[in-house]
Structures are given as structure tokens and as C-alpha cells.
C-alpha positions in Angstrom: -17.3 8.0 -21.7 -15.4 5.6 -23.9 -13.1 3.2 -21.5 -10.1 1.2 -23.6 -9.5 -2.0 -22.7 -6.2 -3.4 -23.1 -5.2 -7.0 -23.1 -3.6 -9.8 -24.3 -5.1 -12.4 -26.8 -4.9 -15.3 -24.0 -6.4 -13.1 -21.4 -9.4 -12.1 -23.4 -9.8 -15.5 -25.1 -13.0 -15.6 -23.4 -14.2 -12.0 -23.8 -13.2 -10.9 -27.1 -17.2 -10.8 -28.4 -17.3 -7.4 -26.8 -16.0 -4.5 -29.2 -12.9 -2.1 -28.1 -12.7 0.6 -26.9 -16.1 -0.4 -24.8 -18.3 1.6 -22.9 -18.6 1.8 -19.1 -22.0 0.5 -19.6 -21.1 -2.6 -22.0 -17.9 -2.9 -19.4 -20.7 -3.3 -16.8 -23.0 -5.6 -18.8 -20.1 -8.1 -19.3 -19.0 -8.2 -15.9 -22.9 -9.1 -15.0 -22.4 -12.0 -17.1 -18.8 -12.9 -15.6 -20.9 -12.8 -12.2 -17.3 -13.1 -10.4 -13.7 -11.9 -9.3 -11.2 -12.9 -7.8 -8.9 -11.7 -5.7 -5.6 -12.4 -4.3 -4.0 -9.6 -1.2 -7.5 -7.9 -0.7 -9.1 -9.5 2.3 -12.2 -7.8 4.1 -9.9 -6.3 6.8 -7.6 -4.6 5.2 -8.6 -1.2 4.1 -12.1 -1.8 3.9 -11.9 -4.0 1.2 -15.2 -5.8 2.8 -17.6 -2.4 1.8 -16.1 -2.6 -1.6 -16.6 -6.4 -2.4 -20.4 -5.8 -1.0 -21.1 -3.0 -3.0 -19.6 -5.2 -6.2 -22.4 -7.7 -5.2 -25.3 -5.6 -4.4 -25.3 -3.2 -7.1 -23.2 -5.5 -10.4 -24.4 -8.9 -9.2 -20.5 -9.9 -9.0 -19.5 -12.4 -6.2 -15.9 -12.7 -4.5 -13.4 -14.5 -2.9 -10.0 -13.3 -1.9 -7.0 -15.2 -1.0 -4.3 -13.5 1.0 -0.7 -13.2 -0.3 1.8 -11.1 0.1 2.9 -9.0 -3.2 6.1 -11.0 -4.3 3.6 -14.2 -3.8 0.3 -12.6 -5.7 3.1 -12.3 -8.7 4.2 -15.5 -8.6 1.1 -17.0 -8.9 0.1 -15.3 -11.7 3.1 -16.0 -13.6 2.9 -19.5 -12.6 -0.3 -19.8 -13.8 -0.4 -17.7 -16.7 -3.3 -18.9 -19.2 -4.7 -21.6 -16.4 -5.2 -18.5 -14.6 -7.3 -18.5 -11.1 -7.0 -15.0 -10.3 -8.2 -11.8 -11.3 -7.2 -8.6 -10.0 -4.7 -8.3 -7.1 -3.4 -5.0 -4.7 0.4 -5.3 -4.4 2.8 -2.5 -2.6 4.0 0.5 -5.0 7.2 -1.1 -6.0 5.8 -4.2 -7.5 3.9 -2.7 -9.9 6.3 -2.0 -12.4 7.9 -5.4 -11.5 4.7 -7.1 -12.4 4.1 -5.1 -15.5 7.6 -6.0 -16.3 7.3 -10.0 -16.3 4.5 -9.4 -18.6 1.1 -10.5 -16.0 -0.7 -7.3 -16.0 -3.2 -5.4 -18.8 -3.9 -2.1 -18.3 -7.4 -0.4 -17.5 -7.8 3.1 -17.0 -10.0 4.1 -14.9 -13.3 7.0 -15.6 -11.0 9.3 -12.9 -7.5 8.8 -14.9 -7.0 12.4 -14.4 -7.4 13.2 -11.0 -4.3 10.7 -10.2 -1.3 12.2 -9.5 1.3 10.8 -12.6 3.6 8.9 -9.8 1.0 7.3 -8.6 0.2 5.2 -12.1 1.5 3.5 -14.8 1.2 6.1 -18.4 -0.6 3.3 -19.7 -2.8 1.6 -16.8 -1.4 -1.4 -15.7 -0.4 -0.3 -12.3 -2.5 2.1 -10.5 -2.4 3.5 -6.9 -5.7 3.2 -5.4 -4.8 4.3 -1.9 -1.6 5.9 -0.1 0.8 5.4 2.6 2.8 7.5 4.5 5.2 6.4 6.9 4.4 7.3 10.7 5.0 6.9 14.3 2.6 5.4 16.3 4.3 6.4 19.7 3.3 4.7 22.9 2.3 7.8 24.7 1.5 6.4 28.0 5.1 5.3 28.2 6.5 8.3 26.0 4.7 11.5 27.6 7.6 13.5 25.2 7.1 11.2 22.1 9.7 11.6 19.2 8.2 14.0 16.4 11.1 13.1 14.1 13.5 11.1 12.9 16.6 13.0 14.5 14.2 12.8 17.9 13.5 8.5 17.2 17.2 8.0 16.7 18.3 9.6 19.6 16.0 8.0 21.7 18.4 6.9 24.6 18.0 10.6 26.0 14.2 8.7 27.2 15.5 5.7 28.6 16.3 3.4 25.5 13.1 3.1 24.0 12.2 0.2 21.6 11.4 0.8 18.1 9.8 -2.0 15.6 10.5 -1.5 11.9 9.3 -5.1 10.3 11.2 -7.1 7.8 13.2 -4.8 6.1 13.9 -6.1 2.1 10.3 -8.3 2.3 8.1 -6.5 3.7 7.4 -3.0 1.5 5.8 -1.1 4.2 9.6 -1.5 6.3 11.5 -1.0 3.1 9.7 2.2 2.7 10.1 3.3 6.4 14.6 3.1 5.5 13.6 5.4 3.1 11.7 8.1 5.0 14.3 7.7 7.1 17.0 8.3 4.6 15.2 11.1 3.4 14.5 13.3 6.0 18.5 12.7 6.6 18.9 14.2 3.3 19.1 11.0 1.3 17.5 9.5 -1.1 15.9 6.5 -3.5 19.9 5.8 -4.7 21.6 7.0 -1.4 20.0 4.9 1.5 23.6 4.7 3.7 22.1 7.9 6.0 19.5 5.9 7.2 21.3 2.3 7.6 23.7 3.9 9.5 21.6 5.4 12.0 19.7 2.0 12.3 22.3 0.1 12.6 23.6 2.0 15.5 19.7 1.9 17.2 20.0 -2.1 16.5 23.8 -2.2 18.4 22.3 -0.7 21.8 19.6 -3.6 21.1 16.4 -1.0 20.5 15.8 -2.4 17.3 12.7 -5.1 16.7 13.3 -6.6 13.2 9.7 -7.9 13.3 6.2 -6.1 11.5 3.7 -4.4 13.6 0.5 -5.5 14.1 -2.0 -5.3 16.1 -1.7 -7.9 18.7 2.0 -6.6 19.1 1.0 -2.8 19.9 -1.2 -4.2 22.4 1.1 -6.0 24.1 3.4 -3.0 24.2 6.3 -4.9 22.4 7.6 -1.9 21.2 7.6 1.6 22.1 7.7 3.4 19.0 6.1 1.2 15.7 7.2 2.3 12.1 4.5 2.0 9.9 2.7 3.4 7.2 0.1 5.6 8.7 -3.1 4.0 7.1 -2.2 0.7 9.1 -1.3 2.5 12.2 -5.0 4.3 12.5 -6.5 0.6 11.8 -4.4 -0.9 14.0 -5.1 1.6 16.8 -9.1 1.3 16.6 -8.5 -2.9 16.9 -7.2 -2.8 20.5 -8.6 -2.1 23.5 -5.6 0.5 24.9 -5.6 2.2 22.2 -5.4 5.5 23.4 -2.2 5.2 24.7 -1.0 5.2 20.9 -0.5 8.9 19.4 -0.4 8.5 15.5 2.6 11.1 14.2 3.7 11.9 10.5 7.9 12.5 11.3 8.2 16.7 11.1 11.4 16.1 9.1 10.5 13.7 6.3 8.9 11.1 5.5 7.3 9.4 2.2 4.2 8.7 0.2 4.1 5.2 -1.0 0.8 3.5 -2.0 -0.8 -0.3 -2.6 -1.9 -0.5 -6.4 -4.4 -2.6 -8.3 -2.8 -5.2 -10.7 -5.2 -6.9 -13.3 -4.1 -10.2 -14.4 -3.3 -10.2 -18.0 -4.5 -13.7 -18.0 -8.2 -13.4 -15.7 -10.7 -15.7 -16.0 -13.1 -12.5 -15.3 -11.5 -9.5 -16.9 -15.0 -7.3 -17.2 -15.2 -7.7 -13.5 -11.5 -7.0 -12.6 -11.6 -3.8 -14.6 -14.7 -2.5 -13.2 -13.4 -3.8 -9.7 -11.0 -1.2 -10.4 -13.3 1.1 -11.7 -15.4 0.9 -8.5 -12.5 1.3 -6.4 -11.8 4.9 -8.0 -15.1 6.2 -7.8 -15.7 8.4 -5.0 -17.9 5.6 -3.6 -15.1 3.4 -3.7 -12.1 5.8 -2.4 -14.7 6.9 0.7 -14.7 3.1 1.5 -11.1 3.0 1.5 -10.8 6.1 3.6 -13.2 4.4 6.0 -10.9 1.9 6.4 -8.2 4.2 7.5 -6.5 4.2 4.0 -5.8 7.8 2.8 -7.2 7.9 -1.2 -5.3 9.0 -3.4 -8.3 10.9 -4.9 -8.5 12.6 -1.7 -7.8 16.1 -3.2 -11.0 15.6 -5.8 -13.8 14.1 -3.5 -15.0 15.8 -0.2 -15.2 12.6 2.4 -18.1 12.3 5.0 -17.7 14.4 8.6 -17.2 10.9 10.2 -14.5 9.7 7.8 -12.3 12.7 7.8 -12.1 13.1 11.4 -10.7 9.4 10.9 -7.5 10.7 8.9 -4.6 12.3 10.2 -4.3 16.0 9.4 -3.4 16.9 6.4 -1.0 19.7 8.1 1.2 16.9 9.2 2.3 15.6 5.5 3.8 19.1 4.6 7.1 17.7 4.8 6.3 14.4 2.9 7.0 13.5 -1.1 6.2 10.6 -2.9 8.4 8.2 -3.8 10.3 8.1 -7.0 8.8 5.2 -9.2 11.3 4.1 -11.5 14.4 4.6 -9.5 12.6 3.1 -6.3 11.8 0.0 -8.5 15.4 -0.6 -8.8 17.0 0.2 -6.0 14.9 -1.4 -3.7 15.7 -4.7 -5.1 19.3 -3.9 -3.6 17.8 -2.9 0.0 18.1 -6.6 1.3 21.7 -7.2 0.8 22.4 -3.7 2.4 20.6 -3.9 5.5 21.6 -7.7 6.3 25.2 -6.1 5.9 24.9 -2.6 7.3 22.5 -3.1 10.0 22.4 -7.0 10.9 25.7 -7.6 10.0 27.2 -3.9 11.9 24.8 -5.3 15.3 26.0 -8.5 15.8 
């Protein structure tokens, strides 16, 4: 199979020996020679990255290192740097793709399985992909909650069981909270361009003072900061197996809405080691690749076209709980998010203090 690769004179100043389009077997041959990659927001921790990076040394020869950044900051570096580039390939949250493509650091690669992802979940020409999904969940503090909320409608009434706390994270930076306002808004029949059902509702939840403007993690379920955390289900499982109570969490996809979102790969359009970006990527879509990812509690977005180990389904929520889920609406989420900041410092921080 013939693989295209597609970049910029600058970014392939050091690669352009090798003819285009190129097979997967030269791709593989030149990112031998590159013998590295870099990363920026793929740490071993976080979805399993760590099985992927090994199987990148053990079977291509490629060594890695990975510096951790937030999306906004992965971006910024690699339009800062632009031809004295230091990166390679980086995983940034579903809405940055576009912006990333947009300030012109990205080239596109499209992977051997283009056509088993879904069309929202990539760019038409490669240089955003979706390589795992979220979806935005409960993870309920049953031990507290015995009657956990199920929904959105049961979350924001929650003062009928004793004023429970609910932590969202750091809504307008953080793209796992910005996408929990819009499951919210969505199963209260909003949408990408109509958010105001769900700031509403928040901002009443943050005036009885039930409202923890800080992200979720680990340490903080633990510690029962919260009663109810709002985050996307793939870190809610991880987080769960990290702590030592964690049965007392029940993991629930909201019965009345809630949204698909996903981290995608980004290859610099500038890498010192584009081979071994794009067959990074390449990896990462193989079943190999998604199974490690699904191992790491991150649902692929293959997951329709591969059949996962025993061990790793029973890791996944069931799929009967995302019946009432959609994916989010690229191009209109792109831009409207960018006005999500503004909106909930005025119509929930603003309407609770």
C-alpha cells in the first residue's frame, strides 16, 4: 500500500532523498535511520502511551522522549520554533487540531486504516487525526451517593441528596471541562452555538457553592474532594484503577446526553524526524497500537473494526451506555469554543459571586 507523504520543504529538508508517495516499507526504513521521535503531551501514563513508545523501540529501533504540555503550549512551541524545530509529533485535545493546522505547524499523514475513521474524527487531508475518544462521564462517589445521578437533569438537581459537590476543572483551558459545558448543553437541548442551557444551570450549582472550578485527578478523587467528578470517561477509568478506594467510584455515561470528543496526533510540519512521527502515527492506528490505548482505559476510535482482548474490553464502559452520545461538531466547535472563556467567567463566575 502506497502511503502519501505530505510536507513542507523546511520540514523535509532533511528527508527529501526518499521518493513520494513512499511505501510503508521505505516509510519504515527511513524512520530506522532517524532512530528517534519526539514527543511533546504523550507521557507513559497517559493512555498507555508507555506500550506504544516500547513497541516503537523494540520492533523499528526508534528511541523517545516526551515532554509534557498542555495543547495550547505543544502549539506554541512549535510555532515558536518553526525550522529550529525540537519536536516531532504531539497529541492535543479535538479542538486544537484545526487550530494547529490553521497557523500552518502540522503536515498531514494518513494512516494504512484512513477508512475505518469516522470523517469527524479527521482532518480530509491528514493533518489532524483522532487516535482515541472521549466521552464525558460521571464518576459518582457511590459510597457517599447510594442513589447516584444518572443524568444531567439528576446532577443539577442535586440538593434533593444533600448538596453534593461536583468538580468540572478549568472551564475555557482545560478541553476535557470545555467539553463537559457542552454535554451538558446538549443533553439540555443545546448545542456547539447555543451553550446558555448549560451555563445557566452551572451557574446556579456554583451560587449554592456545589461547584469545584478545579480538574480531577487522581489524588483529588481520593481524597473525596468532590462528590461527583466531570470528566471524560477514559480518564475517569484510569483514574479509578490509581487509587486505593476505588470502588467507591461508579463510572456513568449521563442517560440524557453527552459527547464524543477525542485527543489527536499532530505531526510537526517542521520535525527533525518526520519518518518516525508518521509511522508513530502509523503504529498508533494499527490494531496493535489502538489495543494499547484501550489498555490504558482510552476508548479507540477504531473500536468498531478491531475485536480487543477479553481483558481489555471488560476494562471499557459498556457500549450500551453511549446510545445517547454524538460527537462533537468539528468546525463549529473550533470556533465557538474560543468564545467559551469569556462566557463562563461572565455567566457562571461572574452570576456566583
Amino acid at each position: 500500500m502506497k502511503r502519501y507523504l505530505l510536507c513542507g520543504l523546511a520540514a523535509c529538508a532533511g528527508f527529501a532523498a526518499i521518493a513520494q508517495p513512499m511505501s510503508l516499507k521505505a516509510l519504515e526504513t527511513a524512520a530506522r535511520a532517524e532512530g528517534k521521535v519526539v514527543s511533546v503531551g504523550m507521557p507513559d501514563g497517559w493512555a498507555n502511551w508507555r506500550a506504544t513508545w516500547a513497541d516503537m523501540q523494540r520492533i523499528h529501533g526508534i528511541n523517545h522522549v516526551d515532554s509534557d504540555m498542555s495543547s495550547a503550549e505543544e502549539i506554541a512551541k512549535m510555532e515558536a520554533e518553526r525550522s529550529n524545530a525540537s519536536v516531532d509529533i504531539g497529541d492535543v485535545g479535538f479542538e486544537f487540531g484545526a487550530i494547529a493546522k490553521a497557523r500552518g505547524v502540522t503536515q498531514a499523514y494518513k494512516p494504512s486504516n484512513w477508512a475505518q475513521i469516522p470523517a469527524w474524527a479527521k482532518d480530509a487531508d491528514g493533518h489532524w487525526v483522532v487516535a482515541y475518544t472521549g466521552t464525558i462521564a460521571f464518576a459518582v462517589n457511590s459510597k457517599r451517593l447510594p442513589n447516584p445521578p444518572r443524568s444531567w437533569k439528576a446532577l443539577f438537581e442535586g440538593q434533593a441528596q444533600g448538596a453534593y459537590r461536583v468538580m468540572i476543572g478549568e472551564v475555557g483551558r482545560a478541553a476535557q471541562a470545555n467539553a463537559a459545558v457542552l454535554a451538558a448543553a446538549i443533553a439540555l437541548g443545546g448545542s456547539e452555538t447555543q451553550l446558555k442551557p448549560a451555563l445557566s444551570q452551572f451557574a446556579q450549582i456554583a451560587k449554592q457553592q456545589r461547584l469545584i472550578m478545579t480538574n480531577p485527578s487522581p489524588a483529588l478523587m481520593e481524597r473525596g474532594e468532590a462528590d461527583v467528578f466531570v470528566l471524560y470517561d477514559f480518564n475517569a477509568l484510569s483514574f479509578r484503577e490509581k487509587i486505593p478506594n476505588g470502588a467507591d467510584y461508579q463510572i456513568l455515561i449521563p442517560s440524557d446526553g453527552s459527547v464524543t470528543s477525542g485527543y489527536t496526533t499532530i505531526i510537526n510540519k517542521f520535525a527533525p524526524h518526520p519518518a518516525a512521527a508518521m509511522l508513530t502515527r502509523e503504529y498508533i492506528f494499527s490494531d496493535a497500537g489502538q489495543i494499547n490505548l484501550a489498555r490504558g482505559n482510552a476508548r479507540p476510535v477504531r473500536i468498531d473494526s478491531i475485536k480487543l482482548p477479553a481483558d481489555v474490553a471488560a476494562k471499557l464502559i459498556d457500549s450500551a451506555q453511549y446510545k445517547n452520545t454524538r460527537a462533537v461538531n468539528p468546525t463549529l466547535w473550533a470556533d465557538e469554543v474560543k468564545k467559551l472563556p469569556r462566557a463562563w467567567q461572565k455567566d457562571v463566575i461572574g452570576a456566583a459571586s
